[in-house]
N, C-alpha and C positions, 0 to 999 in steps of 0.2 A: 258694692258699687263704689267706684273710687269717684270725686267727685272734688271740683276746685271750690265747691258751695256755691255754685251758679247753678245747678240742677236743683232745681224746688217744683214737688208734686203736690197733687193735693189730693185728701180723700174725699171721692163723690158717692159715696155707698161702702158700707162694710156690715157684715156679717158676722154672727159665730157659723163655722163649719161642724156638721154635726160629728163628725169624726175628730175632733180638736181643731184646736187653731181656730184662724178669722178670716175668711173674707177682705179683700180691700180691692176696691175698683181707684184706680188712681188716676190724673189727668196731669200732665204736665204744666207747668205754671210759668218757669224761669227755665233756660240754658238746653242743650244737647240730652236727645232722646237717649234714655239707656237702653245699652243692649240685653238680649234675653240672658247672654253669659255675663254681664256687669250683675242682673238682676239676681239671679239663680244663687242661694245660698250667701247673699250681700246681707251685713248685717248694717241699718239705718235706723235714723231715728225720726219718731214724729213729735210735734210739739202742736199740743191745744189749743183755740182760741182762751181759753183764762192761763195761759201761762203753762197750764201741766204739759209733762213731758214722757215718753216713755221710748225704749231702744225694743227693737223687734226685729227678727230672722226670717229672708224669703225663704219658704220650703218648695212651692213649687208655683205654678199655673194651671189654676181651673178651667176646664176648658167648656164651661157652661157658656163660652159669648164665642168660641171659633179658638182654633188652634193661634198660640201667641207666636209673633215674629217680630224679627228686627225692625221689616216696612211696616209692619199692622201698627209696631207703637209709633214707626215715625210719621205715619200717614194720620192716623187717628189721633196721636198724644194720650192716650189710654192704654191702661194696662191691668188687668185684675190681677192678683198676683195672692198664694197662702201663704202666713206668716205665724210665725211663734213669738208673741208678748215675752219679754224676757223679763223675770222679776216674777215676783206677786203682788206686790202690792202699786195702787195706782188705776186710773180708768179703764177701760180697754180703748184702742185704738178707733176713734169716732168718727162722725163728718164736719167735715170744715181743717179738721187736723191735716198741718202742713208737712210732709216729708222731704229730708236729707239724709243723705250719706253722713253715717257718722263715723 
């Protein structure tokens, strides 16, 4: 996702997937809804309320809330979206964690 740093989400639920990866239901917070091809394979980072930080890769869209669209995220500002934590070491991606384009 390219991004001028005005796009800020936030996470309102996350999961581990039991096939790998995590869960993340994000909401929009600041700037222009991203699209599903900004979203799809964007590498972004989130950062924790105590400071931690971690960078993590969309892999795809669960489709456990409805099929994802351009209008569903701009009409809602919601977007679930499976991502791969990149690294090992560090939290896993939580709630209240802020996301950008990194």
């Amino acid at each position: 996702m390219t991004t001028t740093g005005q796009t800020r989400l936030k996470v309102i639920d996350a999961l581990d997937h039991p096939h790998g990866g995590r869960i993340l239901r994000l909401r929009l917070l600041e700037g222009e809804a991203p699209s599903v091809k900004q979203l799809k394979g964007a590498r972004l980072s989130a950062k924790g309320p105590r400071g931690e930080s971690r960078d993590f890769r969309v892999l795809s869209f669960p489709l456990m809330g409805g099929k994802v669209s351009d209008k569903r995220i701009r009409d809602t500002g919601r977007v679930d979206v499976l991502v791969e934590e990149e690294g090992e070491d560090g939290p896993s991606i939580d709630l209240q964690w802020e996301v950008t384009g990194s």
